[in-house]
DRENBA-956834 format. One record per residue: chain; x, y, z of N, C-alpha, C in turn. Coordinates in Angstrom, 2 decimals. Example, Ala and Ser with C-alpha at 12.3 -4.5 7.8 and 13.67 -1.06 7.14 Angstrom:
// DRENBA-956834
  kette     n_px     n_py     n_pz    ca_px    ca_py    ca_pz     c_px     c_py     c_pz
      A    13.19    -5.69     7.80    12.30    -4.50     7.80    13.20    -3.30     7.80
      A    12.85    -2.25     7.08    13.67    -1.06     7.14    12.90     0.03     7.87
This chain:
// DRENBA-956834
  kette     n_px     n_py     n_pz    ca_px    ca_py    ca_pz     c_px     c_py     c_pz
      A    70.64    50.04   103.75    69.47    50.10   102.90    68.41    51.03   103.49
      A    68.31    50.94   104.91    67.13    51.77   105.30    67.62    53.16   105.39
      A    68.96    53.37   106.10    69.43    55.49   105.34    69.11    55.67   104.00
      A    69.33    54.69   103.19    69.21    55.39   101.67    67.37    55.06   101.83
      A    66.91    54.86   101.99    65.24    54.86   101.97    64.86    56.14   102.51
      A    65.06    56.78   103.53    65.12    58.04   104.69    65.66    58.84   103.82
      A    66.56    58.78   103.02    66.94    59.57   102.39    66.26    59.83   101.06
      A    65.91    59.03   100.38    65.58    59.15    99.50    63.83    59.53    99.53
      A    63.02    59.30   100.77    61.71    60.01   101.06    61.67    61.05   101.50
      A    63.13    61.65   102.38    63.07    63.27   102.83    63.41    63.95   101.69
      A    64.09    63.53   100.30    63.85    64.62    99.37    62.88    64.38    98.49
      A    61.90    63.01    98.47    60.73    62.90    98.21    60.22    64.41    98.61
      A    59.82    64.25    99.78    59.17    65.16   100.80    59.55    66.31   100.54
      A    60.74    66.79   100.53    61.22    67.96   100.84    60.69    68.74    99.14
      A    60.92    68.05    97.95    60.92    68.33    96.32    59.36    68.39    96.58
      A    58.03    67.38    96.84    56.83    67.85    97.13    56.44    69.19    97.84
      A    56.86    69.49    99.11    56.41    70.80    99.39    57.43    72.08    98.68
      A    58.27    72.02    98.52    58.90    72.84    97.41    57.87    73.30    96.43
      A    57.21    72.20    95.16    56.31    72.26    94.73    54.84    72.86    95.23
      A    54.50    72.87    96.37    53.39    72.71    96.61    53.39    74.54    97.17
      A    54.44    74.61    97.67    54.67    76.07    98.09    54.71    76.85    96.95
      A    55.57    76.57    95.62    55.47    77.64    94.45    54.28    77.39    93.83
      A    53.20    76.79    94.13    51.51    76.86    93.17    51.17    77.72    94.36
      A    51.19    77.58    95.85    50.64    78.66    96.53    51.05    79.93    96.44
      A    52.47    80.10    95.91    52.78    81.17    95.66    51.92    81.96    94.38
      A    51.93    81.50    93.62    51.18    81.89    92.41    49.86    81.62    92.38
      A    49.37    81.06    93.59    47.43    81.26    93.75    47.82    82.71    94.46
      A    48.51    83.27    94.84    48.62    84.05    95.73    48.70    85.20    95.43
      A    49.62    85.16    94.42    49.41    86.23    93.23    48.41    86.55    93.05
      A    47.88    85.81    92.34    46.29    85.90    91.37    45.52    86.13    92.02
      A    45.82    85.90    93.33    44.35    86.64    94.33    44.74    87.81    94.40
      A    46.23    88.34    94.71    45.98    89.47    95.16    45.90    90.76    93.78
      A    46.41    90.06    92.44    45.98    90.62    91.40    44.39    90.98    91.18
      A    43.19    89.83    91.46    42.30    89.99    91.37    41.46    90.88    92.75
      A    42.77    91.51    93.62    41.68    91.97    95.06    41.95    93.38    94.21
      A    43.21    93.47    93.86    43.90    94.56    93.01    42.83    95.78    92.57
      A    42.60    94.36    91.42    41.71    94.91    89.97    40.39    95.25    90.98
      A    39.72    94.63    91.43    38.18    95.25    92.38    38.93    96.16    93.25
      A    39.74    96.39    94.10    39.79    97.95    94.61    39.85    99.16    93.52
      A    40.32    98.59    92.00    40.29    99.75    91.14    38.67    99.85    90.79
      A    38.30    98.45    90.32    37.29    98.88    89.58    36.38    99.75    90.73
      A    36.43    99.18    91.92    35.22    99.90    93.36    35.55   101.11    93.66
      A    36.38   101.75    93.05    36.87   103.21    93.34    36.42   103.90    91.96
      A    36.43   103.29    91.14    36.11   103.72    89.32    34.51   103.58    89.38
      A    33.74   103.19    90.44    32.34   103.14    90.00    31.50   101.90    90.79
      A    31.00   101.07    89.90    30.27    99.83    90.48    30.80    99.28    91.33
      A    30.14    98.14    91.70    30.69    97.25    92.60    30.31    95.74    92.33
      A    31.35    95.13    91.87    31.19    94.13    91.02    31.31    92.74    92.03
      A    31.72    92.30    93.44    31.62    91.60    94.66    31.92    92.27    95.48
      A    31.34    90.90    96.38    30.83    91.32    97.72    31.49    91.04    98.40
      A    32.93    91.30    98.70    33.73    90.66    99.67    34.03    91.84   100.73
């Protein structure tokens, strides 16, 4: 009973950061889409933040 418990929380575990890694993947994106778009726009003119 207690292997199948161990077992059944390490792919708990393992299916959570799975998850948790593909939303960081795709915040990750979107940042670097949005550092993207401000190196274009800061080369095209204004300067729209301050980073």
């Amino acid at each position: 009973m207690v292997p199948l418990l161990i077992v059944l929380l390490l792919a708990l575990l393992l299916f959570g950061a799975g998850f948790a890694l593909k939303i960081l993947w795709w915040v990750a994106i979107v940042v670097l889409v949005l550092w993207l778009l401000g190196f274009l726009v800061r080369s095209g003119g204004g300067r729209w933040y301050r980073w």
